[in-house]
N, C-alpha and C positions, 0 to 999 in steps of 0.2 A: 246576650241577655243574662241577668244575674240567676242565679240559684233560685232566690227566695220572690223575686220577679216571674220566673217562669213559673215557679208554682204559684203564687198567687193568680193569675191568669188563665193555669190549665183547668181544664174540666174536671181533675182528677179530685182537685180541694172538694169541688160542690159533690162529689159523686163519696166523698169517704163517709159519711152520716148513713147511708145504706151500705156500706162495706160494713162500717162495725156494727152495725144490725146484723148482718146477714153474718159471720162471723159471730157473734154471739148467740143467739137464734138455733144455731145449727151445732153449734156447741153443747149449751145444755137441752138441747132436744134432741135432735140424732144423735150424736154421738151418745148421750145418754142413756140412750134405749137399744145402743147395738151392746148384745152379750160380749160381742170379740174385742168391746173398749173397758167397758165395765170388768170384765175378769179379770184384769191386767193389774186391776188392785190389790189381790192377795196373791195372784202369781208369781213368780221370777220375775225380775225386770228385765225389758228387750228393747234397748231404744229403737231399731230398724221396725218392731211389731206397733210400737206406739204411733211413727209414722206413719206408716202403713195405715192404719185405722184411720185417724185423723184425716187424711190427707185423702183418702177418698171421700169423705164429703167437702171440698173444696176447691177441685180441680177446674172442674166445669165452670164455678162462678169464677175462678182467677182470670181462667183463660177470656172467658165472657165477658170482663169488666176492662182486661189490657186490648180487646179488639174492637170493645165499644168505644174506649176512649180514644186506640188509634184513629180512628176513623173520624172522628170527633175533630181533632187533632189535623188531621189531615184538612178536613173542611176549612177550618181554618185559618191554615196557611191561604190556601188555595182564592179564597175569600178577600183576605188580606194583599193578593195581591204577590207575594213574597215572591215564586217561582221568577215571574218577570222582571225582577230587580236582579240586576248586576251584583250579586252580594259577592263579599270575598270569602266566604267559606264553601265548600264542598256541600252538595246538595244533600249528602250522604248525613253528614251532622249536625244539618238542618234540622234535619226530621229525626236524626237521633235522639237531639237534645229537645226536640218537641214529644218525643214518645217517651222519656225517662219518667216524666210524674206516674203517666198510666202503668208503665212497669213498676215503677217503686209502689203501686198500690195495687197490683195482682201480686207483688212478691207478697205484699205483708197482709195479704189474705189467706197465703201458706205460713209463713211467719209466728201470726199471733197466733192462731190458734195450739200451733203446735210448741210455743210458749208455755202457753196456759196446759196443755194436756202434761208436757213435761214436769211442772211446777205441781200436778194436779196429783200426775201417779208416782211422783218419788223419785225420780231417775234423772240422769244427766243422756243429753244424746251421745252416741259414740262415731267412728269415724263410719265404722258400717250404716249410720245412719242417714249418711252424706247422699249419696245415689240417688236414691227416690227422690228428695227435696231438691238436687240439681237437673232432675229430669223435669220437674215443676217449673224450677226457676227460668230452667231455658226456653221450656213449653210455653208462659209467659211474655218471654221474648218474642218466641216465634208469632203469635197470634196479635202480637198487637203489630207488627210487620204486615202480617196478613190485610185483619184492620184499618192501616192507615194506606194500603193499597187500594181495598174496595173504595174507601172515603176519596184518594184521592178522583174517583171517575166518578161517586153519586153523590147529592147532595147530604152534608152532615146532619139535618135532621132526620132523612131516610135511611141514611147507609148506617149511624152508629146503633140506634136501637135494633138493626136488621141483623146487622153482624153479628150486634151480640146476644142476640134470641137466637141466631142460626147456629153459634157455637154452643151455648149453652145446651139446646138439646140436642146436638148432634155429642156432642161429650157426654152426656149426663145420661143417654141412652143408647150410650154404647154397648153396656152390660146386657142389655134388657131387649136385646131384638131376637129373639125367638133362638132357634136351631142355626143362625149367623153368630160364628164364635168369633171371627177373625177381627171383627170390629174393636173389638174389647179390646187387642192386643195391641191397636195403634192409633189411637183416639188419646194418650195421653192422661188418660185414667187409671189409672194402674187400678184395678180390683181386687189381687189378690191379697187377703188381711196376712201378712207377716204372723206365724204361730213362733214360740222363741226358740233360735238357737236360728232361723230362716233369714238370709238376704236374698235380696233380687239381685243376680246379677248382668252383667251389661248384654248380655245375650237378649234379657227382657224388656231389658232401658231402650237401647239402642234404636227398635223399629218406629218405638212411639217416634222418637226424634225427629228419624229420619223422614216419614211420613207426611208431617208436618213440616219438618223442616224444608225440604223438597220443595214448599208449592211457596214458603216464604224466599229462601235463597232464589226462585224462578221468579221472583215479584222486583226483588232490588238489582236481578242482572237487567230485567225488561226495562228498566229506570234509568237505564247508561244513556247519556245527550248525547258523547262525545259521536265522532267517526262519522260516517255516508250514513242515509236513510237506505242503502240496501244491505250495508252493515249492521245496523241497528235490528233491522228483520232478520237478517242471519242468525244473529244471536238469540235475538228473541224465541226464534223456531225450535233454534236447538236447546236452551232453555225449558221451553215446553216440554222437548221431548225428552231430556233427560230428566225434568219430574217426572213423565209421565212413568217413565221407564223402574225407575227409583220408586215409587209409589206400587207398581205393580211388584216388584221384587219384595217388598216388604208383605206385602199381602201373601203371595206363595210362600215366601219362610214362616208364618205364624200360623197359614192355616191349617195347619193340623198339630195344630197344638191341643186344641179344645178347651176347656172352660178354663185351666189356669194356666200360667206361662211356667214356662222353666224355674226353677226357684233354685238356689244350694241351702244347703241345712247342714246343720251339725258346727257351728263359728261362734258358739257361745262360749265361754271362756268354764274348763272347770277344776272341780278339785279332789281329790281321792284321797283315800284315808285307808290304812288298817292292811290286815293281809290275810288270806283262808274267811273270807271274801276281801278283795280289794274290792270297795265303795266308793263311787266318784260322781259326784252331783254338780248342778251347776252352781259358779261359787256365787251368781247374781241371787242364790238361794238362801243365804246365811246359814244354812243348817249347821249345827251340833254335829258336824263330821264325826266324830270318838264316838257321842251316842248313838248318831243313827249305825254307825257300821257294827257297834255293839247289839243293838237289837236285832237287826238282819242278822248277821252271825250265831245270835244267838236261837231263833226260831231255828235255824238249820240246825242246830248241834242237838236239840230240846226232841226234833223228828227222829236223829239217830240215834240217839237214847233211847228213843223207844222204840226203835225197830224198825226205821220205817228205810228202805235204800232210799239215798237223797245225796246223789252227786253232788259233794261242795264243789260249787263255781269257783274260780281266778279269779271273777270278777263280775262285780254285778254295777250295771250303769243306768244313771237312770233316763228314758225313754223322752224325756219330755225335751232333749235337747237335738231330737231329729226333726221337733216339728211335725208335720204331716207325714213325716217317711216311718214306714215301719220298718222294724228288722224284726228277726224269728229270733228265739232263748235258744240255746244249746247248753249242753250238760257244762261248757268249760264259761260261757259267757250270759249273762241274764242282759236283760233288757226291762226294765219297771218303773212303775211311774214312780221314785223316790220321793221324791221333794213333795210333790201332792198327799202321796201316803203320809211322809212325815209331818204335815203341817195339820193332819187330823188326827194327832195322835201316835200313841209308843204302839200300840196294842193295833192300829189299823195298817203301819208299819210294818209288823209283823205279820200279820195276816196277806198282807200282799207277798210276801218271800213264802209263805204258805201254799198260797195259789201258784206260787212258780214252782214249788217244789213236789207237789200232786199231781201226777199226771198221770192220766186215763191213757187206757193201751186202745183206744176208738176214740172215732169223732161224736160221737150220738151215743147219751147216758142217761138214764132212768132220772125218776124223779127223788125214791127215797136214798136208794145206795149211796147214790154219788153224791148226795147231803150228807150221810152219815160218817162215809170216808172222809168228807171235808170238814165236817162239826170237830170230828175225833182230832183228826189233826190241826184242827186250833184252837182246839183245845188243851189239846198237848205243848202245842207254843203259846200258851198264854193269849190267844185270841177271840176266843170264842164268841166274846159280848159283840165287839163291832159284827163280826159273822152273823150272828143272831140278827141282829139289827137290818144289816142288808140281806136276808132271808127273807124278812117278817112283808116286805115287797114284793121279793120274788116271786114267791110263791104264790101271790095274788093271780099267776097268769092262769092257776086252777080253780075249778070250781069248788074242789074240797082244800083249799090253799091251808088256811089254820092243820086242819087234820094233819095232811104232811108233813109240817114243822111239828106237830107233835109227837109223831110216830118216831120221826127223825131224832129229836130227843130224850126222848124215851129208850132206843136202841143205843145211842152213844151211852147213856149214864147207866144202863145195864153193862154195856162194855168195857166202860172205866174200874165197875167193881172184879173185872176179870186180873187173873194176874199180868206179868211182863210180857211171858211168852204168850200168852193166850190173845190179850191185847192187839201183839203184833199180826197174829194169826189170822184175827177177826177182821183186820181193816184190810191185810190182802185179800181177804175174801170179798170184803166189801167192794175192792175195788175191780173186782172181778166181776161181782155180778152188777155193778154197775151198767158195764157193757152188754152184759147178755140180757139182762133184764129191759131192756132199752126197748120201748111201745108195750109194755107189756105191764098191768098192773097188780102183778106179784110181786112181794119186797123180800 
């Protein structure tokens, strides 16, 4: 049968007019309202993070619409007659070429949207971006296989809307079953939103596949005519059991994952600049490399000027390209959010290399000290105002909040009229009693 033949015929034509509903729908409404898609617009760019987002609201209906249709598809054939005809083709692509419309319309329910997200947030997708969307494509595959198995044994107006109500909330609430983590990780939903510099790799991909894939490859062995009917249950048997066994193996390697899979981070592409600090940001950042590694350098140099000890790093990077992973600062390497700091400013910039260069000899620090040691010294690096600003919040978590910041400023502009030495004298103390002063409302 021709190309344009079989699609005019498959269910898939009537069924697209609710595909690109539901695709656009789900676009400017969910996706619209999740913070982890919307951020992405003054962010870095991460093609893998764009996916990622995107593509969890669209799994469940792809997979939904290619097993509704198989089955659909399957009826029929089945109907028509087809199987009892002497045909000269393999029964195999038969039914391939009767499931290709309903695949080509769960792909391009992964497809467009992530078309339009792409076009929306500014970015090209990259090769790291491939993975997730072939776990889709294939996921796809799989389920309208599935699909056009059920169809083949119940009747197509029973089996297609069955099938594909059964998939749709068995995938779409796989996240969502209470203290059952292991769902999530092989239902073919990938939940976890990609943060940037983060791919999934195949460690994560792999069990969806296989999970799924398992109970479709056991559908098209059980389909073999050829051989004896004690052959046919032979294989059959073992078939079953080697989904079953496959199905079971995937479940024990994920469950104790807990709520997110395996991810790797740190694959974002970047770029460094300068030296006594080397500065290296991610280059999907555009930043003013000379600038920004000018004003970090420069708050550190503005602190030891004034007395203050302030181990210059080798190198300061910026944090935002671990994604979810933390690392700790050490005296020879920083770790900060560069690119975010720098996209609010010279002065917030510097204040962030401020905050890494201050440190309390304790965990647990007063309310006025440990202000005033950190007023004094961003104000000494030209930062003060954004400090001020994120203060003027802070300190809301007191009842006398105003008062504190006033004390707090008050004591700094007293200590600025001190000389050099005096200056330096006063903030080590400050930072002294920061510690000891700690539950205690003596300043």
């Amino acid at each position: 049968m021709k190309i344009l033949t079989r699609l005019r015929t498959s269910g898939a034509i009537w069924m697209s007019p609710v595909c690109l509903g539901i695709i656009l729908v789900y676009f400017f409404q969910s996706l619209h309202l999740d913070p982890g898609y919307t951020g992405m617009y003054t962010e870095p760019k991460w093609g893998p993070s764009v996916v990622s987002r995107v593509l969890i609201a669209y799994y469940a209906f792809s997979y939904a619409i290619a097993s509704g249709l198989g089955a659909w598809e399957a009826g029929r054939l089945k109907r028509d007659g087809v199987w009892s005809l002497s045909a000269a083709r393999s029964r195999y692509r038969i039914a391939a070429e009767a499931l290709l419309p309903g695949v080509a319309a769960g792909w391009l329910m992964l497809l467009i949207p992530l078309g339009m997200a792409f076009a929306e947030i500014g970015t090209w997708p990259t090769i790291d971006s491939l993975p997730l969307l072939g776990m889709g494509m294939i996921l796809v595959c799989v389920h309208s296989i599935i699909g056009f198995a059920v169809g083949s044994r119940l009747n197509r107006i029973i089996s297609a809307p069955l099938i594909a109500a059964v998939t749709y909330f068995l995938i779409g609430g796989s996240a969502s079953r209470g203290e059952t983590l292991w769902t999530r990780h092989l239902s073919g939903q990938f939940t976890a939103g990609l943060s940037f510099g983060e791919i999934a790799p195949l460690e994560s991909l792999l069990p969806h596949i296989l999970f799924s894939g398992s109970i479709a490859a056991a559908c098209c062995v059980a389909w073999i005519s050829a051989w004896g009917q004690l052959m046919r249950i032979a294989i059959r048997i073992t078939a079953a059991a080697a989904c079953v066994g496959i199905m079971a193996s995937c479940v024990a390697a994920v469950d104790s994952w807990g709520a997110v899979s395996p991810l790797a981070s740190g694959h974002a592409a970047t770029e460094c600049r300068g030296t006594h600090p080397r500065v290296c940001a991610p280059a999907a950042a555009h930043l003013d490399m000379k600038k920004t590694q000018r004003e970090i350098a420069g708050a550190i140099t503005a602190l030891r000027e004034a007395g203050v000890d302030v181990p210059t790093p080798s190198t300061v990077n910026d944090s935002v390209v671990l994604g979810r992973v933390q690392r700790t600062s050490t005296d020879r390497v920083w770790w900060m959010p560069v690119s975010k700091q720098a996209a609010r400013g010279e002065e917030t910039l510097r204040l962030a290399a401020v905050a890494h260069a201050v440190q309390f000899p304790c965990n647990r620090t007063d309310a006025v000290n440990s202000r005033s040691a950190m007023l004094w010294a961003a104000t000494v690096a030209g930062a003060d105002r954004p400090y001020l600003t994120w203060q003027k919040s802070e300190v809301q978590q007191y009842a006398n909040g105003d008062e504190v910041l006033e004390v707090v400023q008050r004591r700094v502009s007293t200590a600025r009229k001190l000389s050099h030495a005096e200056q330096s004298a006063w903030y080590a103390k400050e930072i002294k009693k920061a510690c000891t002063n700690a539950g205690k409302d003596g300043t």
